[in-house]
VOBA-1610 file (N, C-alpha, C; in pm, whole numbers, padded with zeros to 5 digits, always signed):
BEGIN
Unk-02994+05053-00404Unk-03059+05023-00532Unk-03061+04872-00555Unk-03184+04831-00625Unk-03171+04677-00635Unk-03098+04625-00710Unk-02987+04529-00723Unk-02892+04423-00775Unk-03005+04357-00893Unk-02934+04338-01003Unk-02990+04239-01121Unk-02911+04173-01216Unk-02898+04060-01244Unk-02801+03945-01296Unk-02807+03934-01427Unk-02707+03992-01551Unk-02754+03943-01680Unk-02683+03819-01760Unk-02679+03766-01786Unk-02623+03670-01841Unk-02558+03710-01976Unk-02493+03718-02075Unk-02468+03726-02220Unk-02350+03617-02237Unk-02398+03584-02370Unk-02296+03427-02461Unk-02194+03567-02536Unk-02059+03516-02489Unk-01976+03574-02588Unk-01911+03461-02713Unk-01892+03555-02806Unk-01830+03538-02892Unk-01690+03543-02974Unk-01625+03502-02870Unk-01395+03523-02943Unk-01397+03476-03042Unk-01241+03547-03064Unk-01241+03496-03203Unk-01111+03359-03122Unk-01024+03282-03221Unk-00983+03197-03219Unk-00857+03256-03137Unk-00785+03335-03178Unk-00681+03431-03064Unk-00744+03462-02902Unk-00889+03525-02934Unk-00898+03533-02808Unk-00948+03441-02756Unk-01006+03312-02812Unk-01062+03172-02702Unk-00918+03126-02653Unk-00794+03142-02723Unk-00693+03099-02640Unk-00631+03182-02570Unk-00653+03278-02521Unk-00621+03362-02437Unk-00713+03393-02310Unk-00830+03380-02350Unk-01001+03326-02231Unk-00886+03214-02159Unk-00882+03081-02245Unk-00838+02966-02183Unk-00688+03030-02115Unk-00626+03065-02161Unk-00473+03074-02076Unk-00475+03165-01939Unk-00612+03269-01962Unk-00617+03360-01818Unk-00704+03271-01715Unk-00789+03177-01762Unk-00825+03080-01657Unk-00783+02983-01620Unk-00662+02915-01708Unk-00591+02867-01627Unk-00487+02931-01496Unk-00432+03029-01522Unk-00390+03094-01419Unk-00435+03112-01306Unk-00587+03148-01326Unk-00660+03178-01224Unk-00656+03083-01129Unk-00668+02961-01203Unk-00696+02795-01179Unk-00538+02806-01054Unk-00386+02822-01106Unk-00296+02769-01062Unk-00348+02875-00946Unk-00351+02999-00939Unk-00347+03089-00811Unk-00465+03010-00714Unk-00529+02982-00718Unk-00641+02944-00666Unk-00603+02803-00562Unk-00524+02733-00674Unk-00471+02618-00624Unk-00359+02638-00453Unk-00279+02787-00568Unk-00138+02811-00488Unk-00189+02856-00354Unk-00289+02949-00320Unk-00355+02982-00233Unk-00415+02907-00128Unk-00490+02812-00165Unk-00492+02654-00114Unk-00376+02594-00017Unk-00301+02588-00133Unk-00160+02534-00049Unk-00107+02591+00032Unk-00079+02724+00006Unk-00005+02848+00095Unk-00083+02819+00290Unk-00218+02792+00219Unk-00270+02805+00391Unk-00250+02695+00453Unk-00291+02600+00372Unk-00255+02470+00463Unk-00129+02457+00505Unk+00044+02534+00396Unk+00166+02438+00455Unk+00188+02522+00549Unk+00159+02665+00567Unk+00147+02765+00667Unk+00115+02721+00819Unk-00022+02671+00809Unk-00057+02623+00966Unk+00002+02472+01023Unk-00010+02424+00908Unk+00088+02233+00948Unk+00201+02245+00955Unk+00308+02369+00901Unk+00471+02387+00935Unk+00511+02454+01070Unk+00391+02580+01056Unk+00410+02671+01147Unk+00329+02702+01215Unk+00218+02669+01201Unk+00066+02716+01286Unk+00065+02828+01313Unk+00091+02875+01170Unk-00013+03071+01143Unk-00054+03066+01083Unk-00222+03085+01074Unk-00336+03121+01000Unk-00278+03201+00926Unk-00283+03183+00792Unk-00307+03332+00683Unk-00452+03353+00697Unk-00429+03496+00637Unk-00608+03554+00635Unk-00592+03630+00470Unk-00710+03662+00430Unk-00732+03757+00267Unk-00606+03848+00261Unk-00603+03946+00424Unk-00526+04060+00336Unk-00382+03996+00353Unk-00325+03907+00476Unk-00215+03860+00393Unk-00184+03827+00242Unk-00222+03759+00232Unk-00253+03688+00098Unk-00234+03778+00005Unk-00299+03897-00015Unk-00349+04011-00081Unk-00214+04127-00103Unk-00149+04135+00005Unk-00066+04208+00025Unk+00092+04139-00056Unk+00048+04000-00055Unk+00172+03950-00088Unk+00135+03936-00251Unk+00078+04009-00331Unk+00042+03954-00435Unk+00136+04017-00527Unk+00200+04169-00530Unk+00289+04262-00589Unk+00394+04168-00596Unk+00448+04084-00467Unk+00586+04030-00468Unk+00536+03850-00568Unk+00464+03813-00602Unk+00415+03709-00652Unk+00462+03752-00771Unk+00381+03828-00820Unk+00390+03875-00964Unk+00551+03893-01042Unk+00638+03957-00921Unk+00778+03963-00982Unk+00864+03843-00981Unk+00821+03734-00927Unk+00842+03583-00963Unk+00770+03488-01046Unk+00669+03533-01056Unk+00552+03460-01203Unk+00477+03583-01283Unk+00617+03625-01390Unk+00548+03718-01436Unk+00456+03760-01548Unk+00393+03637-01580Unk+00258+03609-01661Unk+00141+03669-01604Unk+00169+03665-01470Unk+00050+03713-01334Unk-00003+03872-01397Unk+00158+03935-01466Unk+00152+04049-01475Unk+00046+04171-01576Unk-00018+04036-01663Unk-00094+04080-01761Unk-00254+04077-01736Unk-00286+04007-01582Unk-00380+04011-01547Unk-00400+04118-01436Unk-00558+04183-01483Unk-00600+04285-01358Unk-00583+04249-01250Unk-00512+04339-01154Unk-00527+04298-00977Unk-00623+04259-00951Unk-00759+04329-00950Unk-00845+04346-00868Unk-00939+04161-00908Unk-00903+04132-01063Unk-00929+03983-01077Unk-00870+03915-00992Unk-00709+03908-00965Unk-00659+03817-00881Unk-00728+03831-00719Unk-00749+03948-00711Unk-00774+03976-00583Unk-00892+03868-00536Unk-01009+03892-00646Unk-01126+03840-00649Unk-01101+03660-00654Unk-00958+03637-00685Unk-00966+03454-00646Unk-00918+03449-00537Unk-00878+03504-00484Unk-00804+03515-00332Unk-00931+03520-00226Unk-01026+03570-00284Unk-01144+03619-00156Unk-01214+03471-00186Unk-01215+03426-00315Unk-01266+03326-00326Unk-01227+03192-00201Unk-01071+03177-00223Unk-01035+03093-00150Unk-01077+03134-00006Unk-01068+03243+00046Unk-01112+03312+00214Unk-01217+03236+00211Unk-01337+03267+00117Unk-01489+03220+00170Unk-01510+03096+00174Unk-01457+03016+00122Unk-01402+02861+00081Unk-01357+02847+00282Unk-01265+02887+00260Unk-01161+02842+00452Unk-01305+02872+00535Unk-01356+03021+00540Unk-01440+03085+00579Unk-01574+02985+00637Unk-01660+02896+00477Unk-01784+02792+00561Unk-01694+02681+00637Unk-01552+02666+00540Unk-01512+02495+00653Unk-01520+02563+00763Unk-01460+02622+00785Unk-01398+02654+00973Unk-01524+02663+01042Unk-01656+02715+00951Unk-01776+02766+01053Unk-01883+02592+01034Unk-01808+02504+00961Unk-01913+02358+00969Unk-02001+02395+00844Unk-02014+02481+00721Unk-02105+02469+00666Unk-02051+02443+00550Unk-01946+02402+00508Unk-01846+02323+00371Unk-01726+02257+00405Unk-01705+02177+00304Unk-01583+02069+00284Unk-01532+02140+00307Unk-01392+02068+00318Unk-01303+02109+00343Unk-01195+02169+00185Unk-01139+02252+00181Unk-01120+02299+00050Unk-01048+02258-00026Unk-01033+02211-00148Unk-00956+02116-00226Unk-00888+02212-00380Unk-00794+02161-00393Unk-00742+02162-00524Unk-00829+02153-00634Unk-00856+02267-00780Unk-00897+02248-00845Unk-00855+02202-00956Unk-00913+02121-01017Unk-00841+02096-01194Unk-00940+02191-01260Unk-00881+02174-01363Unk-00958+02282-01493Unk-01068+02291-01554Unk-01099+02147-01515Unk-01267+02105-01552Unk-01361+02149-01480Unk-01275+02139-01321Unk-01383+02227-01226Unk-01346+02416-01217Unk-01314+02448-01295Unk-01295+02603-01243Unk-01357+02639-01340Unk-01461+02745-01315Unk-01565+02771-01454Unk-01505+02900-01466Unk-01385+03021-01388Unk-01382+03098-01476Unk-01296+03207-01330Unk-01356+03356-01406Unk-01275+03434-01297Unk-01348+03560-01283Unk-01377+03678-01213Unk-01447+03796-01186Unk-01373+03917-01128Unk-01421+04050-01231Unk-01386+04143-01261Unk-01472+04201-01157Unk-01427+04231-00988Unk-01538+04266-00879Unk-01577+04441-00899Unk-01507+04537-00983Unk-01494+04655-00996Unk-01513+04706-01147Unk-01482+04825-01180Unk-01515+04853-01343Unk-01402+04840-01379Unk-01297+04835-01293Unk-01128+04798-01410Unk-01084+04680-01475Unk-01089+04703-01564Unk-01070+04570-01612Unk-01146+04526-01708Unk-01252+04616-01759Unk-01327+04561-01841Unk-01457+04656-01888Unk-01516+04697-01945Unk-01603+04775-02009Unk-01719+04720-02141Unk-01860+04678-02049Unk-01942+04651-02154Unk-02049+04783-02242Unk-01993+04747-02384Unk-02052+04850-02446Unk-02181+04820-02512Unk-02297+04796-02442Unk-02439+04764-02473Unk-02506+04836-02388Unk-02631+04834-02440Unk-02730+04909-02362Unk-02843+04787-02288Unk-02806+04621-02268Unk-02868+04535-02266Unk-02927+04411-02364Unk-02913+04467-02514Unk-02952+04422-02585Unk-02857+04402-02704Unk-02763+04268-02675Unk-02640+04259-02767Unk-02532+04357-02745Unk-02417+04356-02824Unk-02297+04415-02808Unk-02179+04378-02737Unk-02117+04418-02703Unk-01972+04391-02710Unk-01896+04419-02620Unk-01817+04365-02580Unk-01740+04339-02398Unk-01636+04374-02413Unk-01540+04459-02368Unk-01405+04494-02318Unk-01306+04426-02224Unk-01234+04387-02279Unk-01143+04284-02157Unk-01004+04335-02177Unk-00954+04385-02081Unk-00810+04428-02064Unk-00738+04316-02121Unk-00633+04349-02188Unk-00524+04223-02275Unk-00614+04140-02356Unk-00745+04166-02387Unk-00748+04041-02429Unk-00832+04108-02553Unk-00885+04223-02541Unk-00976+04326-02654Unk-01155+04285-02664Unk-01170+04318-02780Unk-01376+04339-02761Unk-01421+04206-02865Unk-01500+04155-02739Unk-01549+04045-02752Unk-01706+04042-02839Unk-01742+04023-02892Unk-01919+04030-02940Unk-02004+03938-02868Unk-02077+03976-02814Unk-02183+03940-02718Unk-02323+03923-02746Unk-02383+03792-02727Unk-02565+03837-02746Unk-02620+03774-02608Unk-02732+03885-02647Unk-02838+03831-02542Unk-02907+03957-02460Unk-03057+03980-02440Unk-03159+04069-02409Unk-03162+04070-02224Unk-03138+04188-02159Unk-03191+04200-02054Unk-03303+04300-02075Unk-03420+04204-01961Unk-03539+04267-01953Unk-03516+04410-01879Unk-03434+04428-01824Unk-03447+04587-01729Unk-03287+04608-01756Unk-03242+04660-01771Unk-03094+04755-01792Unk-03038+04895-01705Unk-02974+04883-01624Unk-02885+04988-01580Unk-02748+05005-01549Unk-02673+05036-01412Unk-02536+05069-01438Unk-02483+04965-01409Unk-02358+04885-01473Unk-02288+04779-01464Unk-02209+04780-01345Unk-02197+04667-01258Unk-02100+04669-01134Unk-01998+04579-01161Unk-02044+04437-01121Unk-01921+04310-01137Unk-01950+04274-01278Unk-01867+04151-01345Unk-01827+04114-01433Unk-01755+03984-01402Unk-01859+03883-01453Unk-01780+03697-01400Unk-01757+03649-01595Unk-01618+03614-01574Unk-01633+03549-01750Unk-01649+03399-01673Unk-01756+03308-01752Unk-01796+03193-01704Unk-01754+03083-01843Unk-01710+02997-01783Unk-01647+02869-01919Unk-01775+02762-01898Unk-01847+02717-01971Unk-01967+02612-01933Unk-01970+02535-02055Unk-01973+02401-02026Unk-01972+02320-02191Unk-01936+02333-02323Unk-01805+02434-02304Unk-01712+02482-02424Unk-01753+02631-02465Unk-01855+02674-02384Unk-01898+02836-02419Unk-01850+02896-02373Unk-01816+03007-02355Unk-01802+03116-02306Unk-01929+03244-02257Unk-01901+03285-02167Unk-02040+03355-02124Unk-02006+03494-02018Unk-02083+03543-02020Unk-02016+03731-01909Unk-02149+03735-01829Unk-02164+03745-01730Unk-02287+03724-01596Unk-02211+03875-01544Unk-02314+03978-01551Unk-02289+04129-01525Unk-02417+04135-01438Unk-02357+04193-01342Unk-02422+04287-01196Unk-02471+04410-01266Unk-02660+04428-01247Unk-02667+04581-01270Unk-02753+04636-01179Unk-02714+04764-01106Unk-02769+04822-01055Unk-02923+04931-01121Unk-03016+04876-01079Unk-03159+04873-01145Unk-03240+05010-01024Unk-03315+05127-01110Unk-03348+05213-01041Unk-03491+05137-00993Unk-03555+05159-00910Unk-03701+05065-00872Unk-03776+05125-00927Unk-03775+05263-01022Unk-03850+05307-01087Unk-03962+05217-01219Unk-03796+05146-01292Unk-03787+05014-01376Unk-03884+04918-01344Unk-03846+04881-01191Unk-03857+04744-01112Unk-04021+04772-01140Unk-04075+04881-01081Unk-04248+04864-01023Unk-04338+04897-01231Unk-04262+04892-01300Unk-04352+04939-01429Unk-04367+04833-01480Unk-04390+04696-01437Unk-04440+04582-01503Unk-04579+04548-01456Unk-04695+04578-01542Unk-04820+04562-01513Unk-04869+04440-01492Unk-04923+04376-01370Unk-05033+04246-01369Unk-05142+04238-01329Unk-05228+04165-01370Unk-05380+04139-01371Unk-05374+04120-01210Unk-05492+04133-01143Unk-05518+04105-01047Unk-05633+03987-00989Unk-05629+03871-01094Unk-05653+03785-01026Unk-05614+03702-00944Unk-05678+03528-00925Unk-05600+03453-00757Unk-05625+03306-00830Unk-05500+03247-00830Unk-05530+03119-00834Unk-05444+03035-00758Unk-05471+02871-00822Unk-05419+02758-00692Unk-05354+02714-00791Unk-05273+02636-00799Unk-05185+02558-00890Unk-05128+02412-00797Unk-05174+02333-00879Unk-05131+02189-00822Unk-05071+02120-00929Unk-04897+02084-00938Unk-04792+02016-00994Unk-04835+01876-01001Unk-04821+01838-01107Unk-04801+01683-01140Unk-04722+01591-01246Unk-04741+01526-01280Unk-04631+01422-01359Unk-04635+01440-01518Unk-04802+01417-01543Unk-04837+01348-01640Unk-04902+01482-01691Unk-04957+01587-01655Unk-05005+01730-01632Unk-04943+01811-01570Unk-04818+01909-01610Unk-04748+01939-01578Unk-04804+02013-01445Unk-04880+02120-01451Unk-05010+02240-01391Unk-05121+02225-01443Unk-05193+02171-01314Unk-05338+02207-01336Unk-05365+02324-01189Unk-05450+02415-01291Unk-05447+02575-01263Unk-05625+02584-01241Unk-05618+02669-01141Unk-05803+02690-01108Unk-05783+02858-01032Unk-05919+02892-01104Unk-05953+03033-00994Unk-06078+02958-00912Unk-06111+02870-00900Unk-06237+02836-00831Unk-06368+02804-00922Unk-06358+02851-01036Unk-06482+02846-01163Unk-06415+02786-01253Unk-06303+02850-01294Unk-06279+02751-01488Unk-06149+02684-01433Unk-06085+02585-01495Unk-05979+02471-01465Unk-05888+02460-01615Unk-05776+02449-01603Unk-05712+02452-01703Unk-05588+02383-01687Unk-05500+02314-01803Unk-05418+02207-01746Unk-05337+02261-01861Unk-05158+02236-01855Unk-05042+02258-01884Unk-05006+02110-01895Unk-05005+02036-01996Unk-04933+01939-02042Unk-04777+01935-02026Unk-04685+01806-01955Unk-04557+01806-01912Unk-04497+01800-02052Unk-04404+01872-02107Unk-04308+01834-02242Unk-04277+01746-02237Unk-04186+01665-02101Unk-04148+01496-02080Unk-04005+01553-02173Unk-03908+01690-02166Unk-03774+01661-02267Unk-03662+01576-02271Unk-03669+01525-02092Unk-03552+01413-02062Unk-03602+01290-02113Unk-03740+01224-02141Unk-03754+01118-02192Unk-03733+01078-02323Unk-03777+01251-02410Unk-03778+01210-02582Unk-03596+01207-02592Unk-03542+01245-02502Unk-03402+01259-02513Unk-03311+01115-02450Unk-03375+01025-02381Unk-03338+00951-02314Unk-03285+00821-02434Unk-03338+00830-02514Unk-03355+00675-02599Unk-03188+00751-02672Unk-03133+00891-02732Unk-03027+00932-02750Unk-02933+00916-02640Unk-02931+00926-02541Unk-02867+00934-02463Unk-02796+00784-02393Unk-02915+00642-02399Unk-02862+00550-02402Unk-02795+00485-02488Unk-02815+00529-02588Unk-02748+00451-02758Unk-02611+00552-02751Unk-02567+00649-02690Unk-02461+00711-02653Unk-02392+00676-02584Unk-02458+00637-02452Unk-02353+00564-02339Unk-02365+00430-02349Unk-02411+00342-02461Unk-02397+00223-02483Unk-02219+00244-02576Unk-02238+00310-02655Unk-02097+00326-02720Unk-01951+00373-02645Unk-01980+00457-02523Unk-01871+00495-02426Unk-01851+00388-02350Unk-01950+00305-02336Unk-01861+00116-02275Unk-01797+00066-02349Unk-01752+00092-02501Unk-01692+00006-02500Unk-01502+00084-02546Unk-01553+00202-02489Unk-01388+00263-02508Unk-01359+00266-02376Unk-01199+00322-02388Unk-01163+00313-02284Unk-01142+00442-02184Unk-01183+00463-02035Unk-01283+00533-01946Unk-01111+00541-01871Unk-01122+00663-01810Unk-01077+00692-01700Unk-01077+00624-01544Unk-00967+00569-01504Unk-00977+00537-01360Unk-00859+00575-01296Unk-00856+00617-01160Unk-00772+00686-01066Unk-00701+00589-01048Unk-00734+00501-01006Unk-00719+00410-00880Unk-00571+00283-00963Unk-00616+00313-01103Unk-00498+00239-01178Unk-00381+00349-01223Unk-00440+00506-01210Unk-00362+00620-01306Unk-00378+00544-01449Unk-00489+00572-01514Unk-00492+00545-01645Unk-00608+00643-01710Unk-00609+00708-01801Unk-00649+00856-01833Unk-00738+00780-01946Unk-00863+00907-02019Unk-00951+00839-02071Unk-00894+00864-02207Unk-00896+00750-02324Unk-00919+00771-02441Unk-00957+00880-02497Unk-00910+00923-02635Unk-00968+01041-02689Unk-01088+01004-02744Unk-01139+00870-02783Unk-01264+00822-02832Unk-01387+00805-02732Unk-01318+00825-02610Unk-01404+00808-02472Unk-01430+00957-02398Unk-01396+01054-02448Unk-01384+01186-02447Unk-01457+01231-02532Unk-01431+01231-02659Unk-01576+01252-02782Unk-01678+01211-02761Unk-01686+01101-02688Unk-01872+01003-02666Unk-01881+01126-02563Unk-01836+01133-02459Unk-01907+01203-02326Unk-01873+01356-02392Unk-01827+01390-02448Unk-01890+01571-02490Unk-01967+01562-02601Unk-02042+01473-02655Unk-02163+01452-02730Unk-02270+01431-02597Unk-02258+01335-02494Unk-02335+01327-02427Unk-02375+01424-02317Unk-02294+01521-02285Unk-02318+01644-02228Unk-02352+01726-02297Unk-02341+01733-02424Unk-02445+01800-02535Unk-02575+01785-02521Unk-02611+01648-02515Unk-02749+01591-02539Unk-02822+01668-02352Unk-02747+01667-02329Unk-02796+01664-02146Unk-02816+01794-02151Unk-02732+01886-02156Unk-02723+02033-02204Unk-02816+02115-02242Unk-02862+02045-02375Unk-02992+02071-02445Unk-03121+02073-02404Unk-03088+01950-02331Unk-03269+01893-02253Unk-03284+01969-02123Unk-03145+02020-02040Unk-03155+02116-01919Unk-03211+02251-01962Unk-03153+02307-02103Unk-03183+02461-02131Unk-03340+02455-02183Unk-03348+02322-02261Unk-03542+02327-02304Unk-03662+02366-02157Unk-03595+02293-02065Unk-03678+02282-01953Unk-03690+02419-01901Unk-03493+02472-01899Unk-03532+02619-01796Unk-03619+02693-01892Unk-03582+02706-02047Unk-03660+02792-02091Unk-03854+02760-02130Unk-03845+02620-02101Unk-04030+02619-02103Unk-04073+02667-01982Unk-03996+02684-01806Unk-04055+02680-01728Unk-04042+02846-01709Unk-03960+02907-01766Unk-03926+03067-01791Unk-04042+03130-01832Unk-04101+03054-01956Unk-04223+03136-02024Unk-04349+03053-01926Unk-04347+02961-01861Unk-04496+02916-01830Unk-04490+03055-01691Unk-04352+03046-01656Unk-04408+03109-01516Unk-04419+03246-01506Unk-04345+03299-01650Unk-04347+03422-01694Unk-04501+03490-01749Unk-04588+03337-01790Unk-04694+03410-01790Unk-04797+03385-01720Unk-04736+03313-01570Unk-04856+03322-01467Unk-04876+03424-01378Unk-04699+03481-01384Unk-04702+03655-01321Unk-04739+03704-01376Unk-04751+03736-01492Unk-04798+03818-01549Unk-04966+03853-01532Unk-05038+03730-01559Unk-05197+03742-01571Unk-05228+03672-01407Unk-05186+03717-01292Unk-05248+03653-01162Unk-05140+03771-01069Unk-05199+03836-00979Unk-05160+03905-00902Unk-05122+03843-00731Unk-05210+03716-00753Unk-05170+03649-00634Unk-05223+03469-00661Unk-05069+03435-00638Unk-05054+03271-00695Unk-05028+03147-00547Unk-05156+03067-00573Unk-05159+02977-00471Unk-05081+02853-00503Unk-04975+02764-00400Unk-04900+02657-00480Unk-04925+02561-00358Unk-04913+02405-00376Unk-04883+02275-00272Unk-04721+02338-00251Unk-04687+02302-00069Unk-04557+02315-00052Unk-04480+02182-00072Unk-04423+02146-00173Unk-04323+02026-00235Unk-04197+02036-00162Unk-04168+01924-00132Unk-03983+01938-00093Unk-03955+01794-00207Unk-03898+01841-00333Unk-03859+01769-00446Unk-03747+01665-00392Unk-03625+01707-00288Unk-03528+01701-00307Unk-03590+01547-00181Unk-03688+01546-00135Unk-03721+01430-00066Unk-03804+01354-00136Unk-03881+01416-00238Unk-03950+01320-00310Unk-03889+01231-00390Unk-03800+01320-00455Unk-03679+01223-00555Unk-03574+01140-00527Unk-03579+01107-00379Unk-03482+01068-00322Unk-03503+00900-00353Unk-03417+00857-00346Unk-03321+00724-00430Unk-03440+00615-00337Unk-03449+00498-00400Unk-03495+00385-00324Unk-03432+00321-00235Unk-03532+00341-00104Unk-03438+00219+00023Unk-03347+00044-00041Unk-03304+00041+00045Unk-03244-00095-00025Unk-03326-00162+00088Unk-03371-00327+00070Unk-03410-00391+00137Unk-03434-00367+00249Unk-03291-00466+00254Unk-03273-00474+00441Unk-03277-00373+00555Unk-03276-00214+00502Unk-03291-00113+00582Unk-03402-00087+00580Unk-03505-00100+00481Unk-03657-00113+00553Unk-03702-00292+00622Unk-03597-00371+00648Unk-03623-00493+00718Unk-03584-00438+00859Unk-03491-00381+00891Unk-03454-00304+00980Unk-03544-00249+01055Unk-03567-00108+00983Unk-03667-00056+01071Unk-03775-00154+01103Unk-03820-00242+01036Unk-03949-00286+01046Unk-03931-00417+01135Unk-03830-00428+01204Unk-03796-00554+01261Unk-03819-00684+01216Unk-03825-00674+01069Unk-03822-00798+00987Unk-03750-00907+01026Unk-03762-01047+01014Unk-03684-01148+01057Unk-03595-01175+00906Unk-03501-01228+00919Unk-03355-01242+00822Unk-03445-01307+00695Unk-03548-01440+00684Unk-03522-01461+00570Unk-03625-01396+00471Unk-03677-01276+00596Unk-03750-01192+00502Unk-03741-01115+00419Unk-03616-01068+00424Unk-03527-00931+00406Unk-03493-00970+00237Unk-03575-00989+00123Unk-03528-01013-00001Unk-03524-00843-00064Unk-03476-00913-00225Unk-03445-00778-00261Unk-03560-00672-00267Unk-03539-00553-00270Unk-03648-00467-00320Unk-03685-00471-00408Unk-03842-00432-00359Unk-03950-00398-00447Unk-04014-00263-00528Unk-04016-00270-00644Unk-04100-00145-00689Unk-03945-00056-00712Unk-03823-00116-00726Unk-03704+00015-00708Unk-03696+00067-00860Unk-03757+00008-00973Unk-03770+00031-01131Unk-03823+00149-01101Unk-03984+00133-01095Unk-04105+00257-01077Unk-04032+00347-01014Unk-04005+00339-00883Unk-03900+00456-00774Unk-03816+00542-00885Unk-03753+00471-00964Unk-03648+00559-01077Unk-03737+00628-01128Unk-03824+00573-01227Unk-03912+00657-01343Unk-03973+00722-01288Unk-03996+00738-01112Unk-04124+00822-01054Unk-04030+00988-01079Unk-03940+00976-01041Unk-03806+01010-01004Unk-03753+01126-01107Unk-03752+00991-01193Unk-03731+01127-01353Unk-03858+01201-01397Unk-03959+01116-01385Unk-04070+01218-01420Unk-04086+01349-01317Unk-04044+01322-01242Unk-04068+01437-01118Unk-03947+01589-01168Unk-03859+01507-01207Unk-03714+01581-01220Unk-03723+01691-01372Unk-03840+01590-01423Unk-03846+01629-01580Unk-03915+01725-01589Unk-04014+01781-01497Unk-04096+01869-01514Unk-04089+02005-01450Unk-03964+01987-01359Unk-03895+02063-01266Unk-04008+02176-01207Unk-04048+02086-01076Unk-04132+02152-01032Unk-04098+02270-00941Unk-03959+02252-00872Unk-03880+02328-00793Unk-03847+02452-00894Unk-03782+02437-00977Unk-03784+02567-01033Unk-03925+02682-01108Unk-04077+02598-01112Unk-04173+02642-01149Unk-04240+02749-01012Unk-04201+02655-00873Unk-04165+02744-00749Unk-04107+02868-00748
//
């Protein structure tokens, strides 16, 4: 049966946002401990642990950290596989190498089974079940609804959020009606889509939300220069006044990311809808947007002589080409 992803914003109350926060930190230390376990394992003794070690030793964990004890197995289990798939790309060349998390980077933890948790909606609002922690109020509309599998509680810019697995009959899947026309669509800057069947032409104006947002966003980080910022390299931690500027400014950023997904949600939501078959230019964004050469490496290639090699040119425009490209998010209109 086909897999389908719903998203819903929960709602705790003040007991349970500190209890959200205290089961992800845990998650956070196991995650960490797991980490460690493998590495002092093979550098003391050179034996690989694998999942079900790990897994097996988790009963005897618990009767030495027994906070562990109030959380579902099958959650812990699910950070343990985490760390496997983590060891899993390093060893095969296709990820870093695996690191220690802090709390800022761990967005959360997953319920891989139905224990542990029980959502009582039919898709449209309602209310989440969490072992130890009780029923959460939830909003938010899925377009197709069926039987619930996994369960991820996700922490994102001070929210809280539940991303549920549903198993969808294809009965559902094939009852969305579309027109059967054909068009071409060609992306641009200044015109977000200009759209043709071959006879009539029609153009989609870019919103531009990172720019009307940009002039906030510098008068923001003009004020976080002059508090005092975090640096490693001295061990000196950031101000609480330098902490307030930057979670206002991830606000502002926040805002202008969700305007975009949701304008490019409804434009593309209603080109499936009225076109049965959609023609696009193949874009690779992630090369178009790519940063300006510095000088001397296009003196380089070009076998330039030394006192030719001044600074670059045009690297202003290169930025703004850059954000306008980024702003209209053509990759996700793909």
């Amino acid at each position: 049966m086909p897999i389908r992803r719903v998203t819903f914003r929960l709602y705790p109350s003040k007991n349970q946002e500190q209890t959200l926060r205290y089961h992800r930190k845990l998650h956070k230390e196991l995650y960490n401990a797991a980490v460690s376990n493998r590495f002092t394992q093979y550098q003391k003794f050179g034996h690989q642990v694998d999942y079900l070690e790990q897994q097996n030793s988790l009963p005897a964990f618990k009767e030495v950290w027994t906070e562990y004890k109030e959380i579902a197995s099958q959650s812990l289990q699910a950070t343990l596989k985490r760390v496997d798939y983590a060891f899993g790309r390093w060893l095969k060349g296709l990820g870093k190498r695996p690191r220690f998390k802090s709390i800022r980077h761990d967005s959360g933890w997953t319920y891989p089974a139905k224990n542990g948790w029980k959502a009582h909606t039919t898709g449209d609002n309602g209310y989440l079940e969490l072992a130890k922690i009780g029923s959460i109020q939830m909003r938010g509309k899925a377009r197709i609804w069926g039987t619930p599998g996994t369960c991820t509680i996700v922490f994102r810019d001070g929210k809280w959020f539940a991303s549920i697995t549903v198993e969808v009959t294809e009965l559902l899947l094939s009852a969305r009606p579309t027109d059967f026309r054909s068009i071409g669509i060609d992306f641009g800057c200044k015109s977000a889509l200009a759209i043709t069947d071959g006879e009539t032409h029609s153009f989609v104006e870019a919103p531009k939300f990172l720019r009307k947002a940009e002039s906030q966003i510098k008068h923001l980080s003009k004020g976080k220069r002059r508090k005092v910022a975090p640096n490693r390299r001295k061990k000196q931690k950031a101000s609480r006044r330098w902490k307030r500027v930057q979670t206002k400014i991830s606000k502002v950023i926040r805002k202008t990311a969700n305007q975009r997904q949701n304008w490019v949600h409804q434009i593309a939501s209603d080109i499936v809808r009225c076109n049965s078959f959609v023609a696009t230019e193949k874009l690779e964004v992630s090369k178009m947007t790519r940063k300006a050469k510095k000088a001397h490496e296009s003196a380089d290639r070009l076998c330039l002589p030394q006192n030719s090699r001044k600074g670059g040119k045009r690297k202003k425009q290169k930025i703004g080409l850059n954000k306008s490209i980024l702003d209209v998010g053509m990759g996700m209109l793909r």
